[in-house]
C-alpha positions, 0 to 999 in steps of 0.5 A: 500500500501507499500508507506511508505516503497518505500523510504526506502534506501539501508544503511537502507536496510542494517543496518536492516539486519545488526542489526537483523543478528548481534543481533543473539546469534548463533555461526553457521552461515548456510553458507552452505546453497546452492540453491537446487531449480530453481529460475523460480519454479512452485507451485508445484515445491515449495510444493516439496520444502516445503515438503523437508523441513518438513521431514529435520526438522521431521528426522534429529536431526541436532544439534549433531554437532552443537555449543553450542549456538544452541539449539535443535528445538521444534520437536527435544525435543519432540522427545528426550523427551521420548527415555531414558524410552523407549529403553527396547521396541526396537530391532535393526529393530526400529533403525537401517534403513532398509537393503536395506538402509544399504547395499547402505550405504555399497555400498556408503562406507559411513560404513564398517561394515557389516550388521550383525556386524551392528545389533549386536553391536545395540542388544548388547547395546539395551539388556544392556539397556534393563536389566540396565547393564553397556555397556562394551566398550571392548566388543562392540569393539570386537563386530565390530571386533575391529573397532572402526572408525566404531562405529563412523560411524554407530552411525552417521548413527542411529542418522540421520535416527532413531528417537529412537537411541539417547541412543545406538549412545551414548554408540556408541560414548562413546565406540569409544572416550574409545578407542581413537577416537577424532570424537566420542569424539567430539560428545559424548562430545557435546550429554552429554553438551547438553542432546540429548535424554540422561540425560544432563550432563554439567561437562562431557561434557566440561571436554572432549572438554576441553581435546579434544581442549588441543589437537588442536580440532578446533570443540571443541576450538570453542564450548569452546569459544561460552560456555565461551561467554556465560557462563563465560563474564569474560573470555572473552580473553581466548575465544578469543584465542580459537577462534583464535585457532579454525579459525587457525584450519580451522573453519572459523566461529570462525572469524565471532565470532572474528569480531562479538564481535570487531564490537559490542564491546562485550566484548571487545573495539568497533574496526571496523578495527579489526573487518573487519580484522577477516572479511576478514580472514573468507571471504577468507576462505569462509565464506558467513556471513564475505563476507556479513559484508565485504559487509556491511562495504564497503556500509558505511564510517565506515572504510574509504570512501564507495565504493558501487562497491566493496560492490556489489562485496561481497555481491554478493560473499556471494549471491552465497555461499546461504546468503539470506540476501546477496540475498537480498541486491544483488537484491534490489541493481540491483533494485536501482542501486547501485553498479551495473547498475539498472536490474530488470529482476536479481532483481526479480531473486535474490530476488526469491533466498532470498525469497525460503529460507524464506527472508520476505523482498525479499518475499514482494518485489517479490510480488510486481514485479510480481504485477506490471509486473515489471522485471518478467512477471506479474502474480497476483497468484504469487503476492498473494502466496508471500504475503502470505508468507510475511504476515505468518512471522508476524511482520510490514513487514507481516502487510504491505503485508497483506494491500497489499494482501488485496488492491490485492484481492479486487482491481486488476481489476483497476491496482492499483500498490503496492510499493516495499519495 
């Protein structure tokens, strides 16, 4: 059973998250991430889910806009392993998607440039690669009838949907920053800094975001910023300012950052007032994690008397802006009755939330309500496949739902009821 885990409290509840969200290095947090599926899903419903994700995580190569801090999946650097040797086998019909494809892109205005102009700018830079000649940017430039926003917008297409076009959405991007364009700049700077598919090269790649943030780039002040933490601990004060300047320049993550390091004292003295200050900052603009630690501040005394209502209000705020965390903690709220008047049947609701996006506490404690009958209609097949979800993701909570799987399996003719967490 999961007795010894029943009395747990909501402060300890959240200082778990608190601790496991904080001790995180990575700058981006997903705060975009939105609830795509009904929280009354079917097991077939939940394949699909499942199967979406797979193909996300096996055709997108994600990180080309992603800061510094993140690093390229497992699957990512496999894929990227081999493409600088083997570029001279492909022609365009291995990069480019097929036409229909392109021309709903056309259709859609995601591109301008024609399905022709298309494929001979990808011929172009394949041929050069092919024979180990310099690609000319002029040339490419010309090629797209001197539109270079949309070198730009083709390399993005490439690199979302070939597996193979690392190489060409470079020399694409190189082309486009050549000839002035901040946005192939920007990506061209962050695929050399972290080797996508192309020979890493660190130097150049802070150089141009160097340049790019001297301009007021907030993409690239924030990508300066995570590298200098990183790199540089010594730097700590112009991170700050570049920070500073990256969430002025509407990064709203950079104040998450800012209240990370006050609220830690990383790098700089403890300070929770300052800290909740930049939370505060990034919470109007949106941001779902800074409404999260609005909503963890305000459940604790740390600055002033706790206010469990209004620690309701944000982390319901951030639950609904898909923080899975802050799904969690709205629904161990309407469990408890903390904040909110006690309702199971929302409990169960959001802990459904949390648990489709891979929350390992909402997972067993989800398995537990439908066990019992408790806020959702009883349906042991439900108990058991979130279990088992609980129990793959390893760790003292996966061994609780494995002793709970377990006593499921072999006693649930005689009632027996398992704790939630």
């Amino acid at each position: 059973m999961l007795k010894n885990q029943g009395q747990r409290t909501l402060l300890r509840t959240t200082k778990s998250i608190r601790t496991s969200t904080l001790s995180q290095k990575k700058t981006a947090f997903n705060a975009h991430r939105s609830i795509h599926v009904s929280v009354a899903v079917s097991h077939k419903a939940r394949r699909q889910v499942d199967q979406q994700r797979n193909n996300n995580s096996q055709h997108s190569i994600g990180g080309i806009f992603e800061p510094f801090l993140e690093t390229p999946t497992t699957t990512n650097k496999h894929i990227y392993c081999n493409l600088v040797t083997k570029t001279s086998t492909y022609i365009y019909i291995d990069v480019l998607p097929e036409d229909s494809e392109l021309e709903m892109l056309l259709e859609n205005k995601q591109i301008a440039l024609s399905i022709e102009k298309q494929k001979a700018v990808v011929n172009y830079i394949l041929e050069k690669l092919k024979n180990d000649k310099p690609i000319d940017s002029k040339e490419l430039v010309q090629i797209s009838d001197n539109q270079v926003s949309q070198l730009v917008e083709l390399a993005n297409i490439v690199i979302r949907t070939s597996r193979y076009g690392a190489p060409i959405v470079y020399e694409l991007y190189r082309a486009a920053m050549d000839h002035g364009d901040d946005r192939g700049a920007y990506s061209f700077a962050t695929m050399a800094y972290k080797g996508y598919g192309v020979p890493k090269d660190e130097d150049t790649g802070i150089k141009v975001l160097s340049e790019l943030a001297r301009k007021g780039h907030p993409h690239a002040q924030m990508n300066l910023a995570s590298n200098l933490m990183r790199t540089q601990p010594n730097q700590i004060s112009a991170a700050i300012k570049l920070y500073e300047l990256a969430g002025k320049g509407g990064i709203d993550n950079a104040f998450m950052e800012l209240g990370r390091m006050y609220r830690i004292g990383y790098g700089v003295h403890q300070d929770h007032e300052k800290a909740m200050d930049y939370f505060q900052r990034g919470a109007q603009k949106g941001n779902a994690q800074c409404m999260f630690m609005l909503g963890v501040y305000h459940s604790s005394n740390q600055i002033g008397k706790e206010d469990q209502k209004k620690a309701f209000k944000y982390f319901q705020k951030a639950a609904m802006r898909g923080s899975p965390e802050a799904q969690y903690n709205v629904g161990f709220r309407f469990l408890k009755g903390y904040g909110v008047d006690a309702n199971a049947f929302n409990a169960a609701e959001f802990f459904k939330m949390a648990a489709l996006q891979g929350f390992q506490l909402a997972q067993a404690n989800l398995a537990a309500m439908y066990m019992q009958g408790h806020g959702i209609k009883q349906d042991i097949n439900e108990a058991r496949y979130w279990y088992q979800k609980a129990v793959d993701k390893g760790g003292n909570i996966g061994k609780e739902a494995q002793k709970a799987l377990d006593e499921l399996n072999g006693k649930k003719s005689n009632g027996s009821r398992c704790s939630i967490m």
